[in-house]
py3Dmol code that shows the C-alpha trace and the ligand (Angstrom):
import py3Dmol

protein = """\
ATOM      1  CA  UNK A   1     100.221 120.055 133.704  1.00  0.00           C
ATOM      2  CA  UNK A   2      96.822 121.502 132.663  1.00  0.00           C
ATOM      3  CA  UNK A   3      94.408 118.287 133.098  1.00  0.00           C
ATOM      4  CA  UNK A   4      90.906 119.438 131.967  1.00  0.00           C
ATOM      5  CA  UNK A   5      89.830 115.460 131.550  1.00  0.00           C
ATOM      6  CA  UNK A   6      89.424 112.817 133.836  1.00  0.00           C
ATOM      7  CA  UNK A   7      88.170 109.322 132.443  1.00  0.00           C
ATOM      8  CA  UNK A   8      87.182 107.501 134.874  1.00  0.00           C
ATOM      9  CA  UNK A   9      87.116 104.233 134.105  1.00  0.00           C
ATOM     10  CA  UNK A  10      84.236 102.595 136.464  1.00  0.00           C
ATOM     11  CA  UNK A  11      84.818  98.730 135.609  1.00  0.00           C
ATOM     12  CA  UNK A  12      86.970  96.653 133.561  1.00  0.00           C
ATOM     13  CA  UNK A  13      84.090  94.442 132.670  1.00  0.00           C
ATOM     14  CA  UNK A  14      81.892  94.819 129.411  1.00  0.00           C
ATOM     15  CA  UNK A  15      79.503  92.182 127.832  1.00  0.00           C
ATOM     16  CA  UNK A  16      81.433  92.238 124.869  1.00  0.00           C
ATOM     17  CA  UNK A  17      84.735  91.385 123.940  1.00  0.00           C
ATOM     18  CA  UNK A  18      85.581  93.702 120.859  1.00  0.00           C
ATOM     19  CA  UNK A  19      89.009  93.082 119.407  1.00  0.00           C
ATOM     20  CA  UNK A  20      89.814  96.583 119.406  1.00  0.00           C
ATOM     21  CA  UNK A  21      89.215  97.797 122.677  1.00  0.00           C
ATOM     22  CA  UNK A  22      92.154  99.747 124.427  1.00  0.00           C
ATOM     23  CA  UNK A  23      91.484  98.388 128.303  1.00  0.00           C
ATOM     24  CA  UNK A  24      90.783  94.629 127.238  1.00  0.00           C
ATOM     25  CA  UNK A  25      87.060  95.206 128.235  1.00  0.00           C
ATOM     26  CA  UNK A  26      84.817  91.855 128.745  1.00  0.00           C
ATOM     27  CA  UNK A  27      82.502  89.456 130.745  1.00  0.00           C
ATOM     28  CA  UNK A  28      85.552  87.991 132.641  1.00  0.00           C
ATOM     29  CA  UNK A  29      87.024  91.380 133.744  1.00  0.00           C
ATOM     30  CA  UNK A  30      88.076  91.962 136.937  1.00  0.00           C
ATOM     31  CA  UNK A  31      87.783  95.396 139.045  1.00  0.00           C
ATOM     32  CA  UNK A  32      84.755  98.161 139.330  1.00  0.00           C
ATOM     33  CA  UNK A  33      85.154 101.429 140.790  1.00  0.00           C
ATOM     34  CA  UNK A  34      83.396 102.090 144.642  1.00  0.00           C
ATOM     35  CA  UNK A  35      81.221 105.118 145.517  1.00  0.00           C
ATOM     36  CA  UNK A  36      84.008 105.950 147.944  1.00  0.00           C
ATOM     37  CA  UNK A  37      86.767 106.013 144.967  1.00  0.00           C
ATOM     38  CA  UNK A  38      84.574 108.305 142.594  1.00  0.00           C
ATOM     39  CA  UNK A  39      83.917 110.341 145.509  1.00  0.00           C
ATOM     40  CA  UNK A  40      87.922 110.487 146.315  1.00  0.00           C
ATOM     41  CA  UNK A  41      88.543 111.321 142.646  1.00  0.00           C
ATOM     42  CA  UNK A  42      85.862 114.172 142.648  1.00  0.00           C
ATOM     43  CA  UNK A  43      87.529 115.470 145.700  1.00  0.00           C
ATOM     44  CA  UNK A  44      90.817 115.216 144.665  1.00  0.00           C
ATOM     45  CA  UNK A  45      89.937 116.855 140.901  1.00  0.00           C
ATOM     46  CA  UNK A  46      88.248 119.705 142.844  1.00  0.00           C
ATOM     47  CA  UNK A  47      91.548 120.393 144.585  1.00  0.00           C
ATOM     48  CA  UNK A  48      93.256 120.534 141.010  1.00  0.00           C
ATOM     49  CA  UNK A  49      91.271 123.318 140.452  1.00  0.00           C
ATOM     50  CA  UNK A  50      91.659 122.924 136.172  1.00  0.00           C
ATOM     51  CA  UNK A  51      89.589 119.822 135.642  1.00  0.00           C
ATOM     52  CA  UNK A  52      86.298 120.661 133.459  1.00  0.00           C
ATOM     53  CA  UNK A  53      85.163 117.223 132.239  1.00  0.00           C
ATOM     54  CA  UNK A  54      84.664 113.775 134.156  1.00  0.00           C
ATOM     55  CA  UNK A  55      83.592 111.334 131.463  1.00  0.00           C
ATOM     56  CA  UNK A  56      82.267 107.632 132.890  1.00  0.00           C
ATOM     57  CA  UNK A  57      83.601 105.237 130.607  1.00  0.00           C
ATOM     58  CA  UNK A  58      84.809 101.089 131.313  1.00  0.00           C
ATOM     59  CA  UNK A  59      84.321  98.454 129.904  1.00  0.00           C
ATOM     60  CA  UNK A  60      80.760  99.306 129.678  1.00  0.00           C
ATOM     61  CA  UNK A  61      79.855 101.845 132.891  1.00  0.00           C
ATOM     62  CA  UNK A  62      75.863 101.125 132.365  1.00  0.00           C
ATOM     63  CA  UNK A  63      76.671  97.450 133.831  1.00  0.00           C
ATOM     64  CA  UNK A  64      76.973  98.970 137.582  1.00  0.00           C
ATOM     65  CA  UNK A  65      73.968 101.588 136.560  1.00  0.00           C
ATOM     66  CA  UNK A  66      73.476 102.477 140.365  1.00  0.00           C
ATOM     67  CA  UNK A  67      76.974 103.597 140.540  1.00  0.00           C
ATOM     68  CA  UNK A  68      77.119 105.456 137.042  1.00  0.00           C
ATOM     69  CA  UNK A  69      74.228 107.426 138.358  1.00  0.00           C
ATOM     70  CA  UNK A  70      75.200 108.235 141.491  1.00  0.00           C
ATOM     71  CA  UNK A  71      78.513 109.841 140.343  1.00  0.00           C
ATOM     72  CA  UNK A  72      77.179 111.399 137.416  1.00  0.00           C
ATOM     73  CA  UNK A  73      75.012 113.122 140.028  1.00  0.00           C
ATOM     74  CA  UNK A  74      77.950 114.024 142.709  1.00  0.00           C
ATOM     75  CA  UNK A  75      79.586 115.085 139.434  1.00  0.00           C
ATOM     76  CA  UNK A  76      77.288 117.732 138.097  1.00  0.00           C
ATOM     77  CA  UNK A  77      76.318 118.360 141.548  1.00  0.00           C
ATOM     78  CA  UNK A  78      80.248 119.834 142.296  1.00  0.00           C
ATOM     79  CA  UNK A  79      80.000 121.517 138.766  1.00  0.00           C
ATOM     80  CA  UNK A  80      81.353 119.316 136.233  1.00  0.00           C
ATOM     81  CA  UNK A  81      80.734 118.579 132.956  1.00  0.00           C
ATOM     82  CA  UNK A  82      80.035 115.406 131.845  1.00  0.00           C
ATOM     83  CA  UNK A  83      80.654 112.677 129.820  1.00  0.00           C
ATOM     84  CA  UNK A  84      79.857 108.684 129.225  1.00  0.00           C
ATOM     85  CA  UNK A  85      81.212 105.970 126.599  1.00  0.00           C
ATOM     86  CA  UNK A  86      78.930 103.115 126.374  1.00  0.00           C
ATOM     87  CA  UNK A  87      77.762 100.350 123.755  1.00  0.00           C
ATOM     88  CA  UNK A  88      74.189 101.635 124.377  1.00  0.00           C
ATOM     89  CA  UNK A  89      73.399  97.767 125.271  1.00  0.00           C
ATOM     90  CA  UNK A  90      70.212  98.914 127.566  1.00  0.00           C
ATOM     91  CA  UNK A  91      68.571 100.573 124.349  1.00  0.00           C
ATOM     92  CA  UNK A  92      66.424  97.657 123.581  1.00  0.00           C
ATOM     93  CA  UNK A  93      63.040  99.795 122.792  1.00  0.00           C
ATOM     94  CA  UNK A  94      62.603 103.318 123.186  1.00  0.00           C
ATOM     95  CA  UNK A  95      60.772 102.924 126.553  1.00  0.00           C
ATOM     96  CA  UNK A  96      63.547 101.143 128.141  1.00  0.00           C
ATOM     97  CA  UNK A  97      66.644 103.562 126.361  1.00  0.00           C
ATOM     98  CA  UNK A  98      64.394 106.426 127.816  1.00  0.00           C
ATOM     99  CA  UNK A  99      64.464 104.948 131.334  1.00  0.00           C
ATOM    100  CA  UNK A 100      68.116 104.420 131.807  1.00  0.00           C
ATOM    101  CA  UNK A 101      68.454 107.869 130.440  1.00  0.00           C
ATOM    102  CA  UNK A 102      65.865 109.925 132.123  1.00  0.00           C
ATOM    103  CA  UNK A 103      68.156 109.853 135.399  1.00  0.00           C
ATOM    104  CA  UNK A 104      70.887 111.641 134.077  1.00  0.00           C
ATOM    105  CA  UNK A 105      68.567 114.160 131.900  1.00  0.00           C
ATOM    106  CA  UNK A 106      69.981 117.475 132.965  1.00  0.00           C
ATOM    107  CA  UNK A 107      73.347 116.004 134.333  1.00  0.00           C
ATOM    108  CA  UNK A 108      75.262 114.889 131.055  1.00  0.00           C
ATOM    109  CA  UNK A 109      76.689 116.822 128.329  1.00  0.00           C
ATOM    110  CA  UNK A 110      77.916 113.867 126.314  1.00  0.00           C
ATOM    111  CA  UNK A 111      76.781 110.693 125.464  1.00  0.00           C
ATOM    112  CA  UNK A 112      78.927 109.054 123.548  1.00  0.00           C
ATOM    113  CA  UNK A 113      77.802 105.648 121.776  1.00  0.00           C
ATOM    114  CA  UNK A 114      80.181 102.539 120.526  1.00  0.00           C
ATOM    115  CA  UNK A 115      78.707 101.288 117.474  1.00  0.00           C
ATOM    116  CA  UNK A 116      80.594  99.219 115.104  1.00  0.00           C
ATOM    117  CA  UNK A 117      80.803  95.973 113.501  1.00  0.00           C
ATOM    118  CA  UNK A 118      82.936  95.351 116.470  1.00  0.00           C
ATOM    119  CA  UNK A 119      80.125  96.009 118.717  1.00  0.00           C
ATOM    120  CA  UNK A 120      76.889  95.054 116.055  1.00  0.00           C
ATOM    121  CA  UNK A 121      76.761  94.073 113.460  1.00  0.00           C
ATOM    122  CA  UNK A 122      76.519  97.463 111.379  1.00  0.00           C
ATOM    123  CA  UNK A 123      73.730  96.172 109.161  1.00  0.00           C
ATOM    124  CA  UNK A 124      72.075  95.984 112.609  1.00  0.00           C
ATOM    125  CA  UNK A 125      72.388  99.080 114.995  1.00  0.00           C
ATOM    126  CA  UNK A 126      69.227  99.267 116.208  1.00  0.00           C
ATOM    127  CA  UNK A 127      69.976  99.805 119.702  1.00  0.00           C
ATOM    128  CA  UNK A 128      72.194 103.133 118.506  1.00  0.00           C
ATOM    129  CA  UNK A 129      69.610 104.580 116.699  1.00  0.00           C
ATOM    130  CA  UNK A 130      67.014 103.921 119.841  1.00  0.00           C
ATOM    131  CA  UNK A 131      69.676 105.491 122.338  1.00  0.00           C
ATOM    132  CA  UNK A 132      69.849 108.602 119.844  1.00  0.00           C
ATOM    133  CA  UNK A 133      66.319 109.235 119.857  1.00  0.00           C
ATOM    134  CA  UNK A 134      65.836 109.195 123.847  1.00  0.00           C
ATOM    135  CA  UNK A 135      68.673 110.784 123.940  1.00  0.00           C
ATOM    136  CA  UNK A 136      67.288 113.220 121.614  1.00  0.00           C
ATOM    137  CA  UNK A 137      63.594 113.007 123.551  1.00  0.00           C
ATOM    138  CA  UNK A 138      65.875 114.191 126.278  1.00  0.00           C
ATOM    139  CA  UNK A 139      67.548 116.620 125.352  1.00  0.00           C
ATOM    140  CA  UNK A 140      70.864 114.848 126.111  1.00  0.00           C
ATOM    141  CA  UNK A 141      73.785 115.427 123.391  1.00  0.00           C
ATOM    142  CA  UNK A 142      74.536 111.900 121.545  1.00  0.00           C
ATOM    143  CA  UNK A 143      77.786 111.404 119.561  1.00  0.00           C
ATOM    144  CA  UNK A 144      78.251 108.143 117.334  1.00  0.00           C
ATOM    145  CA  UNK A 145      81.638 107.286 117.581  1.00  0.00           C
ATOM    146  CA  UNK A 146      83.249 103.957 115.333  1.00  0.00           C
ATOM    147  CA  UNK A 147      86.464 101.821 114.820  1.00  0.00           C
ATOM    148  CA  UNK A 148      86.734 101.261 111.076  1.00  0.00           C
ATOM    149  CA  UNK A 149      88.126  97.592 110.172  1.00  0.00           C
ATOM    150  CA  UNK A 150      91.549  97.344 110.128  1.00  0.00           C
ATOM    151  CA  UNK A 151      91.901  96.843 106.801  1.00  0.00           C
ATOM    152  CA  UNK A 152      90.638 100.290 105.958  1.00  0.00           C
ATOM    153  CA  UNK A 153      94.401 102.047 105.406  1.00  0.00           C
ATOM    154  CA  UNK A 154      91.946 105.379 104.340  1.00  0.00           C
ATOM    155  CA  UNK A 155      90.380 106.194 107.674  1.00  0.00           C
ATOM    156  CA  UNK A 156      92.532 108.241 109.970  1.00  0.00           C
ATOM    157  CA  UNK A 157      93.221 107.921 113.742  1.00  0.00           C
ATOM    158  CA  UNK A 158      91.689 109.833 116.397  1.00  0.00           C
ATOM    159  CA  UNK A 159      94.456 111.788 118.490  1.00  0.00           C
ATOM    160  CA  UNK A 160      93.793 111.539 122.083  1.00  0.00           C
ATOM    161  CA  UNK A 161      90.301 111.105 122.722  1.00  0.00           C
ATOM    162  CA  UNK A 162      87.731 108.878 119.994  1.00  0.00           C
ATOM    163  CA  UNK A 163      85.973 111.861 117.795  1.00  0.00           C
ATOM    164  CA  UNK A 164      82.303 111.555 116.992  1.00  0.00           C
ATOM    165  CA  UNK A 165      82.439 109.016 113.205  1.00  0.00           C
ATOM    166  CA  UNK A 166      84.710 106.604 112.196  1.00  0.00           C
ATOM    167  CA  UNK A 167      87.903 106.388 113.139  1.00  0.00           C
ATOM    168  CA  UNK A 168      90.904 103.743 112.302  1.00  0.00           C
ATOM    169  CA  UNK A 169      91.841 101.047 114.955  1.00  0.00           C
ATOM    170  CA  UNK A 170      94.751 101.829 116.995  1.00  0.00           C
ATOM    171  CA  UNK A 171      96.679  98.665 117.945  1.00  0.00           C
ATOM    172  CA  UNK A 172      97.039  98.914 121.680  1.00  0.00           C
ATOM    173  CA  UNK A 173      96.055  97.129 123.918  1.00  0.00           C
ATOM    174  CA  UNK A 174      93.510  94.125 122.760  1.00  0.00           C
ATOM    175  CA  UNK A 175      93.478  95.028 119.150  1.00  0.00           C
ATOM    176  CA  UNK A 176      97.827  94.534 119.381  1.00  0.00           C
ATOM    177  CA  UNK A 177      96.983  90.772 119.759  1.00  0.00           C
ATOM    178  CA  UNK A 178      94.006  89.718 118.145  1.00  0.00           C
ATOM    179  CA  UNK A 179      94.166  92.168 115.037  1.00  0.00           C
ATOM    180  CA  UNK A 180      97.619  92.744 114.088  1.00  0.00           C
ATOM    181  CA  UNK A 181      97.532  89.803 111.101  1.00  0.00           C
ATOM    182  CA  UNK A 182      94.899  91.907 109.188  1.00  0.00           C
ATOM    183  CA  UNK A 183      97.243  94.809 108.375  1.00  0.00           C
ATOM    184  CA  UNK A 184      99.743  96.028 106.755  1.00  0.00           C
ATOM    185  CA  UNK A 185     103.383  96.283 109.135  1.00  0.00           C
ATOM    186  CA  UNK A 186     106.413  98.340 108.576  1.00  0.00           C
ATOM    187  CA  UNK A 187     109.956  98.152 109.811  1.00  0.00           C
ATOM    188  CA  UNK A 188     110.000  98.861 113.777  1.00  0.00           C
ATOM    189  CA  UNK A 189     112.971 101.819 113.158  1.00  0.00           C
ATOM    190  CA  UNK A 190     109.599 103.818 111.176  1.00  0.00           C
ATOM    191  CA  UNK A 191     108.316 104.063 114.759  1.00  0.00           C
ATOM    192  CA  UNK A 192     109.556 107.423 115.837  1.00  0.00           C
ATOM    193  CA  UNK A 193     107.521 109.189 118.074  1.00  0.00           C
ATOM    194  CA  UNK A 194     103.752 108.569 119.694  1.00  0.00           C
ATOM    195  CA  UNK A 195     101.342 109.923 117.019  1.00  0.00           C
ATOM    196  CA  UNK A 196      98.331 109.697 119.498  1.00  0.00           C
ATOM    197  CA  UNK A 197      98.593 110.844 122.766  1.00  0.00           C
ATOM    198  CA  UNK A 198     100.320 114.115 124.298  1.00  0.00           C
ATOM    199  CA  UNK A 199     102.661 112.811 126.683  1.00  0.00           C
ATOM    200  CA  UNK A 200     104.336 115.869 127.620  1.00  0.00           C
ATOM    201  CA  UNK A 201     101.146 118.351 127.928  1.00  0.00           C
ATOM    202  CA  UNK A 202      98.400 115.781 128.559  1.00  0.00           C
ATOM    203  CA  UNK A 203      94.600 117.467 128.895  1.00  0.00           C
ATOM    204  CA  UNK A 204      92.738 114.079 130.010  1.00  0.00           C
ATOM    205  CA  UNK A 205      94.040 111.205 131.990  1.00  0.00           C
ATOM    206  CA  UNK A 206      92.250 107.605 132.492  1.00  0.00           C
ATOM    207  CA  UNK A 207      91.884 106.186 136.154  1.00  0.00           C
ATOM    208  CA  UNK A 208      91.344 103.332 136.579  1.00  0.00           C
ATOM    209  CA  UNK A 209      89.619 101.023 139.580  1.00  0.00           C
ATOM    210  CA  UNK A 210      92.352 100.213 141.584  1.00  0.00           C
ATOM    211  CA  UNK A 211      93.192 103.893 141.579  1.00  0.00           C
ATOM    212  CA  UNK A 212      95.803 103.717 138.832  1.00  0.00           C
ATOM    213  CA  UNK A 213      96.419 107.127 136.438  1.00  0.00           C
ATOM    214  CA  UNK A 214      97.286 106.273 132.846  1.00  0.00           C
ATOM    215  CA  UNK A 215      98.691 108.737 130.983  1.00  0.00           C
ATOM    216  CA  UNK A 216      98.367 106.181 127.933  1.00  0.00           C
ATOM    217  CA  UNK A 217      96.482 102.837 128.736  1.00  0.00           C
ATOM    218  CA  UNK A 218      98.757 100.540 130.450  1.00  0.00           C
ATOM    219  CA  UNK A 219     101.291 103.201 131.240  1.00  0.00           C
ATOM    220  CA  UNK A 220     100.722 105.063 134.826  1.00  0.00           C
ATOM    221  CA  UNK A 221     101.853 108.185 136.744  1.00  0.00           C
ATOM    222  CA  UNK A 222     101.105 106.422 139.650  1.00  0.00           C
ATOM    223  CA  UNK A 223      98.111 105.717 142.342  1.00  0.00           C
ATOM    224  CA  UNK A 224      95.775 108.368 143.580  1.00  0.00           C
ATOM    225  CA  UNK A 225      94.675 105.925 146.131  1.00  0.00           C
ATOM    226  CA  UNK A 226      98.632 106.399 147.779  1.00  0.00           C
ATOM    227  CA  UNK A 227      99.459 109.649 146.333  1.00  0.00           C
ATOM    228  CA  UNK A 228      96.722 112.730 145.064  1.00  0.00           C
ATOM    229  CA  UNK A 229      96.193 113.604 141.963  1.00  0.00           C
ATOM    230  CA  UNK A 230      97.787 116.799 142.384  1.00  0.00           C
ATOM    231  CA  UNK A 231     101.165 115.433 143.532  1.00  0.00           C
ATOM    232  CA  UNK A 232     101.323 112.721 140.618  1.00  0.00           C
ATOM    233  CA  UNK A 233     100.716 115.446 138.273  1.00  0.00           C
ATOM    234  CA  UNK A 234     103.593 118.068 140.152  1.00  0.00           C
ATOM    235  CA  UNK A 235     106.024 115.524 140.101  1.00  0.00           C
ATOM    236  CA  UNK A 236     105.200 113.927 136.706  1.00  0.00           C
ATOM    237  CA  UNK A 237     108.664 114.755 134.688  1.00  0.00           C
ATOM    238  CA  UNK A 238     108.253 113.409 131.143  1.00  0.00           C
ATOM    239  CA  UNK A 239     111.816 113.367 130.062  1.00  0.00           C
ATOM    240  CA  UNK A 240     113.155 111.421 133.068  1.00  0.00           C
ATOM    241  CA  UNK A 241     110.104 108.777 133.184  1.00  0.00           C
ATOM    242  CA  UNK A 242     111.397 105.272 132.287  1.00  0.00           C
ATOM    243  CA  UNK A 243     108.942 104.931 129.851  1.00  0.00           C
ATOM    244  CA  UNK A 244     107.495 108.281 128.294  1.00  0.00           C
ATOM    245  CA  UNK A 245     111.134 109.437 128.553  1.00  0.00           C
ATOM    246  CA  UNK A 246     112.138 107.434 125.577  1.00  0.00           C
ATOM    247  CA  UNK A 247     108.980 107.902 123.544  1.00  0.00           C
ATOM    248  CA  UNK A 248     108.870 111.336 123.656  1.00  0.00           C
ATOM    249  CA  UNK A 249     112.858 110.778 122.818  1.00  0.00           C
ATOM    250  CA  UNK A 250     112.456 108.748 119.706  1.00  0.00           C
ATOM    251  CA  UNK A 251     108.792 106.925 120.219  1.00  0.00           C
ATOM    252  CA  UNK A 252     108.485 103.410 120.921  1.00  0.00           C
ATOM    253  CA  UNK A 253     111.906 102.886 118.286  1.00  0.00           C
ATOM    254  CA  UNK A 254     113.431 104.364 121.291  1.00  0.00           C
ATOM    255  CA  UNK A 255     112.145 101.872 123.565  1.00  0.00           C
ATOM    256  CA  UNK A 256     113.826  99.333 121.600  1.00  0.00           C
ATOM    257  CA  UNK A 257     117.023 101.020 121.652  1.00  0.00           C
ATOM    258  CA  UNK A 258     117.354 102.362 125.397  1.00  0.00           C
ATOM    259  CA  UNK A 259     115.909  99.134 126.840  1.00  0.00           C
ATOM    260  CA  UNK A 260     117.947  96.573 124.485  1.00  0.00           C
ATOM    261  CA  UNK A 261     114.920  94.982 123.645  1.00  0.00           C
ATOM    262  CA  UNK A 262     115.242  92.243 120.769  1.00  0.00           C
ATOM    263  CA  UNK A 263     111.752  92.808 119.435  1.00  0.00           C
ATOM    264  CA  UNK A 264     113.009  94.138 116.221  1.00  0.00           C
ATOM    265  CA  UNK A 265     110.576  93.243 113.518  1.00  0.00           C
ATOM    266  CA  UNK A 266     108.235  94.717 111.380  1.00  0.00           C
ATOM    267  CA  UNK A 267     104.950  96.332 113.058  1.00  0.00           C
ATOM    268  CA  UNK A 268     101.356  97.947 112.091  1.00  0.00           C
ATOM    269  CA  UNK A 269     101.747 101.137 113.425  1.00  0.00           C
ATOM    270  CA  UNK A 270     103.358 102.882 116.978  1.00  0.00           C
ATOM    271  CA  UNK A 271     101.327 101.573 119.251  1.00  0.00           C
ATOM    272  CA  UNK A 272     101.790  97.904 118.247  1.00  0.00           C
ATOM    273  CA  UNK A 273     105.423  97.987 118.610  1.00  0.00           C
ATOM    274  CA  UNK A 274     104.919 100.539 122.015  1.00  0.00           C
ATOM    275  CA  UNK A 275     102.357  97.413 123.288  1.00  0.00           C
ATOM    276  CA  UNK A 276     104.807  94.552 122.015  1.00  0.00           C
ATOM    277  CA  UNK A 277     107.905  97.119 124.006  1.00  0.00           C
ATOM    278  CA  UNK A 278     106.109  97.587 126.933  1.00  0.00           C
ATOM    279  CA  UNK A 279     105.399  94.181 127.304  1.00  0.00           C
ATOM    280  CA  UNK A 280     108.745  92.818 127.856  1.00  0.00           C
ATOM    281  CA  UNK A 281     109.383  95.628 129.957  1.00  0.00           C
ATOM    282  CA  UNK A 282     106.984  95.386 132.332  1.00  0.00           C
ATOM    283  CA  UNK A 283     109.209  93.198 134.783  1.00  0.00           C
ATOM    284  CA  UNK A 284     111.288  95.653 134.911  1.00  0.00           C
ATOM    285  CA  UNK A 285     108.973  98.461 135.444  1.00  0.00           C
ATOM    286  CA  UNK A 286     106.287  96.911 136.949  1.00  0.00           C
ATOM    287  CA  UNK A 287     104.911 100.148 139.038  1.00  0.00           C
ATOM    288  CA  UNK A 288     105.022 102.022 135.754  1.00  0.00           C
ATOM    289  CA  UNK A 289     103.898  99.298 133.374  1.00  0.00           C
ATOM    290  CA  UNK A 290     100.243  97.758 134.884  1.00  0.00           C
ATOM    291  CA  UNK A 291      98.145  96.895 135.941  1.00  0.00           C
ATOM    292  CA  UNK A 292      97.729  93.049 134.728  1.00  0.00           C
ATOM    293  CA  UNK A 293      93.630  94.369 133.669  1.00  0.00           C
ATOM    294  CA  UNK A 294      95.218  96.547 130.813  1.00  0.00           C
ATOM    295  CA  UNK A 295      97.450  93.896 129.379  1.00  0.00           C
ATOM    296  CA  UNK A 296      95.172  91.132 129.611  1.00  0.00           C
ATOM    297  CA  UNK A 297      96.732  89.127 131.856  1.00  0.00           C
TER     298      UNK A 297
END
"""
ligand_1 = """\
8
SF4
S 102.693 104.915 120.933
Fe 102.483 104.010 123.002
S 102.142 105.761 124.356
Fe 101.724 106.457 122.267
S 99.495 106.182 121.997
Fe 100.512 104.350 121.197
S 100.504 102.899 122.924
Fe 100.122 104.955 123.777
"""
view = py3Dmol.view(width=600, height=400)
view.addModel(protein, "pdb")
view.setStyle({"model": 0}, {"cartoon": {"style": "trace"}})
view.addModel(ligand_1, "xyz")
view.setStyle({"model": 1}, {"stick": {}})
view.zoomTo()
view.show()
């Protein structure tokens, strides 16, 4: 496996709630990554030897600011590039945006911003267009990135990571509950492969607080707090995994099928019937299938 990615995901908790969001991000959250785990990971993706980027994502990483700083700086300091996601709460006025930013001036190669009505409301983005201009001030390179509504059939997905614009809602993980009855669904056979995420070749993995690896949110390779990154990703074999083994067999139809699953139904894209799968599977696989943070239990 050639990882160049790793996505650290330094809490669970957000102050929002968005409908949308892939890790069930919010206020009542539970689990935030230590100085000693980023420090492990760093370690451990030095010993890969292939990883380029370590983005700082959550929930919303600027909550535990002392920790996003320190790693961004043990990060850049062992020769990363990097990356952070955030809702760009802390942009309140230009002076403010311009202190939480000046610390990582130098250190980050990509800020990405969450702005959408799921976020703000779009008629009131103030706080993205603050962020950009410290950013800017700072010579820090800002990316918008935004989740259309999902009634908007013309957008198109992202594959893999969220591009820079707008991009249509997925339906994992939150958004598979709480926006499903706004769209269009189609008979679960349709579902035939994973359309979003490269589950033989991956290039970017999440990790997650409690040390899990996600190869897809909700779905892990294991725990680089028991086993190092390098050995998860040796012995990863995607054909005989219990769950990317079917998908990349027939997608999350396959599920379904090799599982005996009676969730047969009608569904608004992969991902909702892969969530709705993986759900009642998760007894049975519940190394593979966790932990309770990304299925909002
Ligand atoms: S189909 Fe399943 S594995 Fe593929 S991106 Fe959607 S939720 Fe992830």
């Amino acid at each position: 496996m050639n990882i160049d990615g790793l996505h650290l995901l330094l809490t669970y908790q957000c102050n929002f709630k968005c409908d949308h969001c892939f890790v069930w991000g919010g206020p009542d959250q539970y689990g935030t990554m230590t100085l000693g785990t980023i420090r492990e990971i760093l370690k451990q993706a030095q010993d890969m030897g292939t990883v380029e980027w370590i983005y700082f994502e959550g929930g919303e990483p600027f909550l535990y600011y002392a920790m996003l700083q320190r790693g961004v700086e043990i990060a850049a300091r062992a020769g990363f590039k990097v990356g952070i996601v955030s809702n760009a709460y802390w942009a309140t006025e230009t002076e403010d945006a311009l202190a939480c930013l000046e610390p990582l001036k130098g250190r980050v190669q990509d800020l990405s911003i969450s702005s959408d009505a799921y976020h703000w409301n779009q008629a009131d983005d103030r706080r993205t267009r603050v962020a950009t201009e410290a950013a800017q001030d700072l010579g820090i390179p800002l990316g918008v990135i935004s989740v259309a509504p999902p009634e908007a059939t013309h957008v198109a997905c992202s594959h893999g990571q969220i591009a820079p614009g707008e991009s249509a809602v997925v339906f994992r993980g939150r958004a598979a509950q709480t926006l499903t009855a706004r769209a269009d669904k189609h008979p679960w056979e349709q579902f035939t492969e994973c359309p979003f995420e490269d589950l033989r070749e991956p290039g970017r993995v999440h990790l997650d607080p409690l040390g899990y690896v996600h190869i897809c949110q909700g779905i892990t390779l294991g725990n680089l707090l028991q086993r190092p990154l390098s050995e998860l990703f040796d012995s990863y074999d995607p054909a005989n995994h219990p769950v990317t083994g079917p998908l990349l067999d027939g997608g999350p139809a396959e599920l379904l099928r090799r599982y005996d699953l009676p969730c047969h139904g009608n569904y608004c894209d992969a991902c909702h019937l892969c969530d709705t799968a993986r759900r009642a599977l998760r007894s049975r696989f519940p190394g593979v299938l966790g932990p309770d943070q990304m299925y909002g239990e």
